[in-house]
N, CA, C and O of each residue as an XYZ file, in Angstrom:
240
protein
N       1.335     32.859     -0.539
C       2.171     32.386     -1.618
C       2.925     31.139     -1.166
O       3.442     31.230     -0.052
N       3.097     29.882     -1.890
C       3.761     28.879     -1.837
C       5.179     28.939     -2.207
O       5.695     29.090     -3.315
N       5.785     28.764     -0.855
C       7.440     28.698     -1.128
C       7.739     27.376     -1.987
O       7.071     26.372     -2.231
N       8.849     27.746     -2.294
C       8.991     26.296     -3.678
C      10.653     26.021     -2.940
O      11.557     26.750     -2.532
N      10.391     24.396     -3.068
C      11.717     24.249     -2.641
C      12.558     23.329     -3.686
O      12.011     22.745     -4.622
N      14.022     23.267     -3.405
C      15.277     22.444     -4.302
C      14.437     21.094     -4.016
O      13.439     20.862     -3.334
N      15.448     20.140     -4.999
C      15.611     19.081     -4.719
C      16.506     18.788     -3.281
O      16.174     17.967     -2.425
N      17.459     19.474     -3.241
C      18.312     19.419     -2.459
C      17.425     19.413     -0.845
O      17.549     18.717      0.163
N      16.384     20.719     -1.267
C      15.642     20.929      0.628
C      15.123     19.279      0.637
O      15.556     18.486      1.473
N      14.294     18.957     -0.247
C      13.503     17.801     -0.118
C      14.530     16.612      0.472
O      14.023     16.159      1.498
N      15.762     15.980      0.174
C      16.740     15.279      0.274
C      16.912     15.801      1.750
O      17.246     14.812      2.403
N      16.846     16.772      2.481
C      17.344     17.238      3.726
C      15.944     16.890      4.498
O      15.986     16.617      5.698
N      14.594     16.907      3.723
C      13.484     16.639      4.457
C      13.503     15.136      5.856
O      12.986     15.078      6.971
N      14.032     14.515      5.366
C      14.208     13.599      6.105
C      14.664     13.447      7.525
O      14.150     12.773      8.418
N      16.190     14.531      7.572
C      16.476     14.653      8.476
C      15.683     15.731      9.567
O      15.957     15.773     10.767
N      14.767     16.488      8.978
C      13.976     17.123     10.029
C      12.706     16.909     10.408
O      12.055     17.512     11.261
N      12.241     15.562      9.373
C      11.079     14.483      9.914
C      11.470     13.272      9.795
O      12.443     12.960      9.108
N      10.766     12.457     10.440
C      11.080     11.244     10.729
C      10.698     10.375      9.537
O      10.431      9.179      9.656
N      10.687     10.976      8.485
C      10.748     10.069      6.981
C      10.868     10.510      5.883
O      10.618     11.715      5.902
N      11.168     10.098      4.755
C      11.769     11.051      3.526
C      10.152     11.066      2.672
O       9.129     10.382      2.654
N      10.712     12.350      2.000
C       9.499     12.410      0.805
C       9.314     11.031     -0.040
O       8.196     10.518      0.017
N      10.276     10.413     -0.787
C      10.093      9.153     -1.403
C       9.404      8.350     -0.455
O       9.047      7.317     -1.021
N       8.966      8.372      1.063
C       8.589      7.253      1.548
C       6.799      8.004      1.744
O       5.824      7.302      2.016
N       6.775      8.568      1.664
C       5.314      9.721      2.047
C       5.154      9.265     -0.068
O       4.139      8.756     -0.545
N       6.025      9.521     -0.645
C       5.215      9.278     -2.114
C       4.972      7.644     -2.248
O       3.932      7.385     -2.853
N       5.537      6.781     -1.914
C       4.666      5.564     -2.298
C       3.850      5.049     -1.199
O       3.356      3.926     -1.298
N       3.670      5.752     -0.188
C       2.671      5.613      0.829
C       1.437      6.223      0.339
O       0.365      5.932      0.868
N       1.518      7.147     -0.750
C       0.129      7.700     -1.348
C       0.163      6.681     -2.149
O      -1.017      6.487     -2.442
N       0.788      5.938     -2.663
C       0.502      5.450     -3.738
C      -0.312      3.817     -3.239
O      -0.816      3.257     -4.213
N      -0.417      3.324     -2.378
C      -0.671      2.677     -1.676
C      -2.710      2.627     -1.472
O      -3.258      3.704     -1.705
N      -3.480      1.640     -1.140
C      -4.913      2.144     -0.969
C      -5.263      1.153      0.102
O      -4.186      0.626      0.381
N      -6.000      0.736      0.689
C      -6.985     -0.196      1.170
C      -6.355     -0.245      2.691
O      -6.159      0.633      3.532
N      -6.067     -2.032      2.662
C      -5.333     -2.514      3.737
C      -4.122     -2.895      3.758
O      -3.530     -3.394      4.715
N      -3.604     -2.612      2.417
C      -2.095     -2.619      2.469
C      -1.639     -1.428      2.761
O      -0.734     -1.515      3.590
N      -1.897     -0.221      2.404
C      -1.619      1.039      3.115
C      -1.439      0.780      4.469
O      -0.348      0.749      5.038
N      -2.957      0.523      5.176
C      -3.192      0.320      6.853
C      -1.941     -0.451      7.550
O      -1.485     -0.056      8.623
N      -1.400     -1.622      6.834
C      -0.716     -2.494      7.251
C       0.308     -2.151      7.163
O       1.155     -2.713      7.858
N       0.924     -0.461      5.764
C       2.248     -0.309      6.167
C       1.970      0.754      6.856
O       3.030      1.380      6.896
N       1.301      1.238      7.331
C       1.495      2.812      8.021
C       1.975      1.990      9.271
O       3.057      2.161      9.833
N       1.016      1.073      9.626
C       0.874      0.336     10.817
C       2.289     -0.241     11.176
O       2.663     -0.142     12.344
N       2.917     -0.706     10.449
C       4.459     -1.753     10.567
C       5.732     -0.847     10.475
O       6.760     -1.276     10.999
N       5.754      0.861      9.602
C       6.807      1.215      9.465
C       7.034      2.613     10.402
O       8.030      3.175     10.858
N       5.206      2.935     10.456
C       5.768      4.156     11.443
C       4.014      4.134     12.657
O       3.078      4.922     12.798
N       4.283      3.136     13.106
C       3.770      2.303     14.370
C       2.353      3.370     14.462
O       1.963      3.950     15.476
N       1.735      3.424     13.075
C       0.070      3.538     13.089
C       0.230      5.319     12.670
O       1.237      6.016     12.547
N      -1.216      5.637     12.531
C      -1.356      7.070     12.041
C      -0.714      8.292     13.196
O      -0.033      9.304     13.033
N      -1.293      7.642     14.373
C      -0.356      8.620     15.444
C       1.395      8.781     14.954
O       2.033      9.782     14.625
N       1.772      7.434     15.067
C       3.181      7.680     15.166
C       3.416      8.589     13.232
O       4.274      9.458     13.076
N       2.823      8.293     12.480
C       3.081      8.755     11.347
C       3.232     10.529     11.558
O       4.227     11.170     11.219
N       1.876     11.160     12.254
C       1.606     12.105     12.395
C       2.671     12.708     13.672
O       2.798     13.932     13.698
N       3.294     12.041     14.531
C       4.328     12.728     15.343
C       5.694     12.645     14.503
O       6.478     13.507     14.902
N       6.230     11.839     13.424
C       7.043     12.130     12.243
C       7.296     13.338     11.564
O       8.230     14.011     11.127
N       5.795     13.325     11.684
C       5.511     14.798     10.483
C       5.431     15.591     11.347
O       4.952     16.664     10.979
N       5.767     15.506     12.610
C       5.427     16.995     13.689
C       4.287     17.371     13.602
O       4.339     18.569     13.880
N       3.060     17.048     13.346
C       1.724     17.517     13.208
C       0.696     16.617     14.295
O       1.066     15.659     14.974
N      -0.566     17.154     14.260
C      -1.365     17.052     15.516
C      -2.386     16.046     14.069
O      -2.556     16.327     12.882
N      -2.862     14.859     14.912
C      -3.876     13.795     14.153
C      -5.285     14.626     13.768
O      -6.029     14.559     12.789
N      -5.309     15.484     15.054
C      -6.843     16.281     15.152
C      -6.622     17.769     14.629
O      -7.453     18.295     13.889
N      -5.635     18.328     14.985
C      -5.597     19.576     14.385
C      -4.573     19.883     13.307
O      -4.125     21.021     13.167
N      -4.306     19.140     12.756
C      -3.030     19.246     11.504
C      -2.322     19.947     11.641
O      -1.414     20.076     10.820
């Protein structure tokens, strides 16, 4: 079952990863090589994105 969270948890998301939900939503919103170029410039490539999110590149 999927826990459902506040607005409020989401607003706190930030402080227990290294980026807020609003920045993960227009990063989807994003495609090609402008995506590449911001993953690349704001959270120093898919590695560093993926140590943000506390998650493994290879094993999620």
């Amino acid at each position: 079952m999927r826990e459902r969270f506040s607005a409020e948890d989401s607003n706190n998301s930030s402080t227990d990863f290294g980026c807020s939900t609003q920045e993960l939503q227009g990063l989807m919103q994003l495609r090609g090589a402008e995506a590449v170029e911001v993953v690349n410039k704001r959270f120093g490539g898919a590695s560093g994105l993926c140590k943000r999110l506390k998650t493994s590149p290879t094993q999620g």
